[in-house]
N, C-alpha and C positions, 0 to 999 in steps of 0.2 A: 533239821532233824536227821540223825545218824542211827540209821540201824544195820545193827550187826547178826551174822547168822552164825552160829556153833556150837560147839559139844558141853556138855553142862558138864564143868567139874563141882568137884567133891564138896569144894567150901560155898556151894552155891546152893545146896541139896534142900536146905530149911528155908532159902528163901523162894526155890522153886515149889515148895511143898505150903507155904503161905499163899501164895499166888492163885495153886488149884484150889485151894482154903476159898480164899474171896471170890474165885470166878463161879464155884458151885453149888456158893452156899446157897442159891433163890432156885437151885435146879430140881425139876420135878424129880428126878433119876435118884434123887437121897431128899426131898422135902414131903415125896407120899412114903417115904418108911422113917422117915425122925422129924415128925411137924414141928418139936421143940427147939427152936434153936440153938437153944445150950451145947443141947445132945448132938444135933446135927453136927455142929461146929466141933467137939469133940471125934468123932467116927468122921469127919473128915480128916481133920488135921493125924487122928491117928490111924486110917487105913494107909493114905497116901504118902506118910513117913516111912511105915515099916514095907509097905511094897515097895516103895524109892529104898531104901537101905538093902535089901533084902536081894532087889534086881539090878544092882548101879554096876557091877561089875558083868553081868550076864548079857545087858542087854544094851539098847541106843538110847541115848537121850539127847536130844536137843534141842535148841534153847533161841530167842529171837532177845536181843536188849536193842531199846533205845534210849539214843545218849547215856547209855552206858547202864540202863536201869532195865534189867530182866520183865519182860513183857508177857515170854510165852514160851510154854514148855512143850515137849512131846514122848513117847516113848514108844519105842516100834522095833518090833520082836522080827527076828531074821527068823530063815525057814528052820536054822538048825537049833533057833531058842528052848529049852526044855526048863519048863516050871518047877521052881525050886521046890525043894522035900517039903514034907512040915516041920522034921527038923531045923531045916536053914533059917522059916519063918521063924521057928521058936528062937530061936540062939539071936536072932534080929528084934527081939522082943514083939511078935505078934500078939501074945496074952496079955497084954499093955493095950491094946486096940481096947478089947473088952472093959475097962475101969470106968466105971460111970455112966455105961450105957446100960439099956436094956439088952441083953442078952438074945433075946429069941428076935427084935426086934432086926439087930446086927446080923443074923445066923439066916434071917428070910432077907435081907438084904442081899446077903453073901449069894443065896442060892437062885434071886435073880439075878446079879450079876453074871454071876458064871453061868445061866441060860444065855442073857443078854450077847456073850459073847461065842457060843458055840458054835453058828453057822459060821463064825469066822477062823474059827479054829478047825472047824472040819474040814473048809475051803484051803484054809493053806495046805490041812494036809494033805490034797491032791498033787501038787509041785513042788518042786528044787526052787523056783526062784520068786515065791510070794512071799511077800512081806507083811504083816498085819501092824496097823498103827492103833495100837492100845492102848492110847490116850493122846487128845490134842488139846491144850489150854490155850487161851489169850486172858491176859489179864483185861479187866471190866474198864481198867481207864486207855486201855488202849486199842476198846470195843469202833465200829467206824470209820478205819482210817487206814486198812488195807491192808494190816500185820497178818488177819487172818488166811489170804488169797496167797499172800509172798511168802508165807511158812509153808503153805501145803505145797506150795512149786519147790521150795527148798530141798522138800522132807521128800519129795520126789525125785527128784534132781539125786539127793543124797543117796537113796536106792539104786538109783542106776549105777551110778560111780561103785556100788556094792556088789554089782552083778543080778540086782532084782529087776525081774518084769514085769510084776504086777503087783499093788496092795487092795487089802482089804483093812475094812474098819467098820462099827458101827457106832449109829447117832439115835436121839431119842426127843428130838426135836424138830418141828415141822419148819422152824428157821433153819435149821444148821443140814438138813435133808434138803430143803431146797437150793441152801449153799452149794455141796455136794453135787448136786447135777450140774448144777452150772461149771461147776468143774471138770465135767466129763465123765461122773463116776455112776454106774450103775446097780440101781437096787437089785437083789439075787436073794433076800428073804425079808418077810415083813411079819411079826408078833406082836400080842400086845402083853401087858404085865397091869394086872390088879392087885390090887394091896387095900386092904379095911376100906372097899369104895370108891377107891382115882385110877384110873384106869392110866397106863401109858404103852404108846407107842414105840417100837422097834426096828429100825429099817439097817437092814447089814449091804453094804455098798464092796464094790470092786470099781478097779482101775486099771488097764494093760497101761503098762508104760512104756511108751515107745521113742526110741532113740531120740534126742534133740536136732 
């Protein structure tokens, strides 16, 4: 088995935006606010296009393949990242998200997501040299087998070489928070998110990164 670490280019973009497709389709984080999966599987495929289209020049994205087969994605915003306009979204086709979904369903999504991530956005903005990882994927068939431990040392490793000394990120599951610790990283906020009855969890993590 040969796996590889590096920078996702351009002609990889749709098949890295399948990948988060299948790893989240079963995830509570989008299945308590679109229980249908038509729908779900639409507002995935089309959030994580036009935010991959929209930020692929702004920001980091990188990519884990085995035997040559793209496995696992990530995207992590330097301290000096500034969130594109709504014009950028729009000219990216962001109004194309909205086709076939519920509307208000997409719009209360939207507005916990960007709760979801505020304690990590307020935390970077205390220093020069944090970095927030705003998305990490492993795809589902290469769930087990240690892609996910050797990416986050990667996506670590790869900050330092950047001049960063700390990341933040948050996770919404009670596997992937206890991943997390075992990794050294510690919880600094903890919310929950209800939607029509299901209640979810919130935990926003940090990490000093220190020299190798």
């Amino acid at each position: 088995m040969t796996v590889d670490f590096n920078i996702l280019k351009r002609n990889e973009l749709r098949a890295a935006v399948r990948l988060v497709g299948r790893a989240f389709e079963d995830y509570e984080y989008f299945t308590n606010y679109f229980p249908d999966l038509e729908e779900r599987r639409k507002v995935l495929g089309g959030v994580v296009h036009r935010e991959y289209l929209t930020n692929f020049k702004r920001t980091h994205y990188l990519v884990v393949k085995m035997n040559g087969e793209l496995v696992a994605v990530a995207q992590i915003n330097a301290p000096d990242y500034k969130k594109p306009s709504d014009f950028q979204y729009l000219i990216h086709g962001w109004p194309l998200v909205y086709r076939g979904v519920n509307r208000q369903r997409l719009d209360d999504w939207l507005a916990m997501d960007a709760a979801a991530g505020k304690p990590c956005h307020e935390y970077q903005a205390t220093g020069t040299e944090i970095w927030y990882l705003s998305s990490i994927t492993v795809d589902p068939s290469a769930h087990g087998i240690g892609i996910g431990k050797q990416f986050i040392a990667y996506i670590e490793d790869y900050i330092r070489t950047q001049g960063g000394r700390e990341l933040v990120l948050f996770t919404n599951s009670d596997k992937n928070i206890a991943f997390y610790k075992r990794c050294g990283y510690e919880v600094f906020d903890e919310r929950e998110f209800t939607y029509n009855g299901k209640t979810m969890r919130s935990w926003s993590v940090k990490k000093m990164l220190l020299a190798n």
